[in-house]
N, C-alpha and C positions, 0 to 999 in steps of 0.2 A: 504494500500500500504506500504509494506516494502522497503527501502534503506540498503544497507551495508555502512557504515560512518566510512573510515581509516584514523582517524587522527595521524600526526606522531610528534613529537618533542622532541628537545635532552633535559634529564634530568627530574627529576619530578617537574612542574612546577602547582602547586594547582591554582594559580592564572586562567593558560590555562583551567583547567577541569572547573573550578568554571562556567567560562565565556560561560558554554555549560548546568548550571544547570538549569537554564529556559528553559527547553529541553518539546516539547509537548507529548503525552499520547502516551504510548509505547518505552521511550530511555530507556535503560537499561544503570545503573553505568556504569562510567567509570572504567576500570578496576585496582585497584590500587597493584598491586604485584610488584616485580623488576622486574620480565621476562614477559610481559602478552600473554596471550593466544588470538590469533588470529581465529578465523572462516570464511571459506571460503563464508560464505553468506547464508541468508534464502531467498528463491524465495518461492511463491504461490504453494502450488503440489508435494514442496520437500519431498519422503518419507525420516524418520531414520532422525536420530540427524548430523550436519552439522560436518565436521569432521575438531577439530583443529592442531593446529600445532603452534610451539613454533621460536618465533621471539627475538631477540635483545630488550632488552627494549626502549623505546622511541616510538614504537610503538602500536596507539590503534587502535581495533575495536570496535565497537556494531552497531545492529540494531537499524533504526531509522524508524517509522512512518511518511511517510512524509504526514502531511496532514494542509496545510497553514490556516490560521484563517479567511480567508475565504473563502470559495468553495464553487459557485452553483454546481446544480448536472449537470453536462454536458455532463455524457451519456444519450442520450433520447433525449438532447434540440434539437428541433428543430428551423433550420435557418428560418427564413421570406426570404420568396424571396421576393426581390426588383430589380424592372425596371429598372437595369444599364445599359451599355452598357458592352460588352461580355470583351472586353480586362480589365475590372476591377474583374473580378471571382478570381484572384487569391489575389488583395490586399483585398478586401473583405473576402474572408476566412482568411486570416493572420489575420484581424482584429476582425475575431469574434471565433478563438481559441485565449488559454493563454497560457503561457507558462508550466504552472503546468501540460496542457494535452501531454508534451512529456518527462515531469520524468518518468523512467522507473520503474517498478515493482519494480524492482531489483538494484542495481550498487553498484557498488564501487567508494569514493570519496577520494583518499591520501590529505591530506593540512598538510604544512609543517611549522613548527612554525621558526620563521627569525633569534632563534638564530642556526640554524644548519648550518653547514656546507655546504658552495657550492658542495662540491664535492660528501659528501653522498646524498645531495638533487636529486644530478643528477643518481649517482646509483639506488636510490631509483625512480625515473621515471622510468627505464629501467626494474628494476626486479619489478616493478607493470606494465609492460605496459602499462604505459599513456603517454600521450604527455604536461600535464600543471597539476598545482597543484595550489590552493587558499592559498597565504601567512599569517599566523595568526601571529599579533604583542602582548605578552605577555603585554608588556607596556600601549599601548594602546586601548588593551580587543580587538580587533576588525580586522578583516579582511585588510590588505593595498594593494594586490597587486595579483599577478599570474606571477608564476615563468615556464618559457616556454622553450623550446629548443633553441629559436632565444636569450634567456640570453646566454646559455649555449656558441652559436655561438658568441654573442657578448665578449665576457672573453676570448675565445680562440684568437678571432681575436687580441683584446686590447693587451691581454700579449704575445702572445706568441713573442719568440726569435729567437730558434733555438732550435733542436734534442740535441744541449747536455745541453741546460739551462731548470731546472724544472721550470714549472709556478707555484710560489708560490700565486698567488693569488687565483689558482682554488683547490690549496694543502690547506690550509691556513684561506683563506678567511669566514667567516659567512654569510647568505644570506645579513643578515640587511648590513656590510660592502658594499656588494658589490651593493645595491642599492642607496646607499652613495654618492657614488662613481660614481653609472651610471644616476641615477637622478639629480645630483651636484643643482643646482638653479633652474632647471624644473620640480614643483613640478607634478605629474601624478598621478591623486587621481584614485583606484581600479574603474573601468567599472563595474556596475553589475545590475541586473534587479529583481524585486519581481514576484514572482510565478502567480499572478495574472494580473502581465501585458500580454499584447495581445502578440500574436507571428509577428504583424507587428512592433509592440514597439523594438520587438527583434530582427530583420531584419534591421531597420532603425539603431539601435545603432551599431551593426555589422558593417555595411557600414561605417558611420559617422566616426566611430573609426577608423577605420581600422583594426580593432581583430579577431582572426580567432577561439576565445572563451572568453563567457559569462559566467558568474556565476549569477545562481538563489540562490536569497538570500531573505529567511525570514525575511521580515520587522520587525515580531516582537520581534521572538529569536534570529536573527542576526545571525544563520546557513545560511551553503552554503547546499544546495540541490540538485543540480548538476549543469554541465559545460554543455551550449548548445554551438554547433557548427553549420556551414554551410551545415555540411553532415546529421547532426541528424531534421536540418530542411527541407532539400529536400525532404527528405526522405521521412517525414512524409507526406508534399504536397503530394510524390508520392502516398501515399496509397490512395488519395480519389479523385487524379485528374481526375480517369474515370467517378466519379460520377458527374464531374459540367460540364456545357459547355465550349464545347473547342473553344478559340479564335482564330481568323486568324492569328494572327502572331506565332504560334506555327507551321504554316505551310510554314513559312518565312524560309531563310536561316541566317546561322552567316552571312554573306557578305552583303545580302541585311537590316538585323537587326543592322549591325554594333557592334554587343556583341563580346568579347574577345579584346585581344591584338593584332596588326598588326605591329605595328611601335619599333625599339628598343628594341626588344627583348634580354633578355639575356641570354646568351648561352656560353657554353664553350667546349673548346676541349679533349681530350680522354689524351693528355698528357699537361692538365692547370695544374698547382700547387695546392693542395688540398686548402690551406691559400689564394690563391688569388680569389678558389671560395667561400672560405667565407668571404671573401672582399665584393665579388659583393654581395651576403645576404646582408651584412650588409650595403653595400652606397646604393644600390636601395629596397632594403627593396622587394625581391621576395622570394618568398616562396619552387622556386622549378627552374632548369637549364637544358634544353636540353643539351645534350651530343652530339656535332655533329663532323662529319670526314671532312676532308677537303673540299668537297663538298658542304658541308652546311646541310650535310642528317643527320636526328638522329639517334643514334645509342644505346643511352641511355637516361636517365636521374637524374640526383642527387637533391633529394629533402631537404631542412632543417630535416629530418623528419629521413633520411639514415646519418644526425653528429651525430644521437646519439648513432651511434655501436662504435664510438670514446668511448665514457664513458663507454658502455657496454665490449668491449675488452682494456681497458684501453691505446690504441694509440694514446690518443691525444699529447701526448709530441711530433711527428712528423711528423707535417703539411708540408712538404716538399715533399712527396707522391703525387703522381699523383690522380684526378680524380678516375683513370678506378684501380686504387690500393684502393684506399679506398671505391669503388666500391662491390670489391673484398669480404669484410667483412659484407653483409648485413643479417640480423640476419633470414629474412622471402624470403622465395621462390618470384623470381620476374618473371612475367608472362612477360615481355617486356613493350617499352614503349606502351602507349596507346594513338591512334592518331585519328583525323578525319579532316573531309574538309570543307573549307568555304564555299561548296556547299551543305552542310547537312543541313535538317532542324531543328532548335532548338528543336522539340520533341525526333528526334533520339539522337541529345546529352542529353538532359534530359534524355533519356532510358540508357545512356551507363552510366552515368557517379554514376547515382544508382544504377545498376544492377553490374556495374565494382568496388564500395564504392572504389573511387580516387576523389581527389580535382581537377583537373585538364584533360585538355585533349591537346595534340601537336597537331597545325593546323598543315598539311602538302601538298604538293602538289602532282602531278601524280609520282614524282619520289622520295617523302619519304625528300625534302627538307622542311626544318623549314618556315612556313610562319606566326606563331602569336602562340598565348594560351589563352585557353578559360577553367576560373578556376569557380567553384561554385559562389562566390560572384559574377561574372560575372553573370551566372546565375538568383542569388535572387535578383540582382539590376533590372535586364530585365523584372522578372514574377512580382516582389510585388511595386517597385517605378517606376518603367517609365512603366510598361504594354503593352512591347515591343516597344514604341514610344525612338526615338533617344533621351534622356535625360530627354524625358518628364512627368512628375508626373503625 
């Protein structure tokens, strides 16, 4: 199994490469030039030599072998059936895959080393399309943190001023600064999980945490191997859910299962102030905002996920802008919001919400007014710890 592994960080720092030379069978040097040469990746099948192209220095590639120190062979195992009862098939399959069965063949991994720059770190999300990167501390050889868009919203929110004053903290600042700064006395040691833990290990710390990405990390080399998420876990559920039995509460509704959000919703209007909806981000910690008209009907939605065309088109100096203006800027074609009803049963949202790859879905009623939201971790809380029981393990 090959990875693509883009590590990035300002300046040539040997200490950073050293800390990657315990690298297992298959890393290729790290590339030492002033400008290095980047490859788009080696997949499985690829005919002809991968074709490079020339980057700013501070950034690396090479192919990495991911294969952790230890791996049964898990294609072929077969499961033992055991006499459960049916609503436990899904914590039971969490528990007896690992996490190592959903690296992909292939990816790309950006980590960013903490003396760089806030502002190129955020550039740098945007022109790799990713959503999070693994922070590497020169100082102390090792992995600290995950730098996300909801930092990116936090710095905006903190500094900004006004359209004619620059933020010099997002001009300026270094990453390590600015966790300084955001961490002050609440020490928040990096989340991450070994390759060999279960995927219910991985599901349990998700929740627990509240993170909406994990980092699989090599117990013994101390690489990050890839970011799992809620989508990349569903996901994979989905491929094998037609082959185990299906339980009765798959045939339940959200209303009667009680999954999703009903109460307090947060939501904003077509002309909120950009700044005051990354307020509510940041004091309720959601991830995503109905857009609704006076009515209460949705009309759109603004996710943490749409601030990052702020970095991408460089607007963020003017928070001042409407919602439905910064709207305006989104970098990928949007199909609409995507909605469904607390009368559906939990399988149809499982179908949509995979087949649709969205975190989320807008409860709505007969007339398209906002009644809750029903996000994936809703989802993984319902199939793997409570086994559609109201709270119950």
């Amino acid at each position: 199994m090959q990875c693509v592994v883009c590590l990035m960080w300002i300046g040539t720092q040997p200490s950073f490469v050293t800390s990657f030379s315990r690298r297992p069978s298959g890393v290729c040097p790290a590339p030492s030039s002033e400008t290095e040469r980047v490859f788009s990746g080696v997949c499985e099948g690829q005919v002809g030599e991968p074709k490079p192209k020339t980057i700013p220095r501070g950034v690396c590639v090479w192919n990495m072998e991911c294969v952790p120190a230890v791996l049964d062979d898990l294609e072929g195992k077969k499961e033992t059936h055991v006499e459960d009862p049916e609503h436990n098939v899904y914590t039971r399959f969490m528990k007896a895959h690992r996490c190592y069965d959903l690296v992909p063949t292939s990816s790309k991994l950006v980590v960013f080393d903490t003396s760089l720059q806030v502002k190129k770190a955020f550039f740098a999300l945007v022109s790799n399309g990713v959503r999070a990167a693994p922070l590497w501390d020169c100082k102390k050889q090792c992995f600290v943190g995950m730098l996300t868009i909801t930092d990116f919203i936090n710095i905006l929110h903190r500094y900004y001023k006004s359209p004619l004053v620059q933020i010099y903290e997002l001009e300026e600042h270094k990453i390590e600064t600015w966790r300084e700064v955001y961490l002050q006395d609440s020490f928040k040691p990096l989340v991450s999980i070994s390759p060999n833990a279960s995927l219910y290990d991985a599901v349990s710390s998700l929740l627990k945490n509240k993170i909406h990405r994990l980092p699989v990390i090599d117990p013994l080399t101390g690489n990050t191997l890839y970011i799992l998420t809620h989508k990349r876990i569903l996901k994979f559920l989905k491929l094998f859910i037609s082959e185990m039995p299906k339980p009765a509460f798959l045939s339940q509704t959200l209303e009667e299962l009680k999954i999703g959000t009903f109460e307090n919703i947060a939501m904003v209007h077509s002309d909120t102030p950009l700044y005051t909806a990354l307020g509510i981000f940041v004091d309720q910690r959601v991830s995503a905002l109905p857009v609704v008209d006076d009515k209460g009907r949705v009309v759109d939605i603004y996710s943490k996920f749409d601030v990052i065309n702020l970095a991408a088109e460089k607007t963020y100096n003017n928070l001042d802008i409407t919602v439905t203006k910064a709207l305006q800027h989104r970098s990928q074609y949007f199909e609409g919001v995507l909605t469904c009803q607390a009368h559906e049963t939990l399988e149809a949202i499982i179908n949509r919400l995979v087949e649709a790859e969205v975190h989320r879905l807008v409860i709505v009623d007969d007339h398209e007014v906002v009644k809750g939201i029903v996000s994936l971790s809703d989802i993984l809380q319902a199939l793997v710890l409570t086994n559609g029981d109201n709270g119950t393990a």
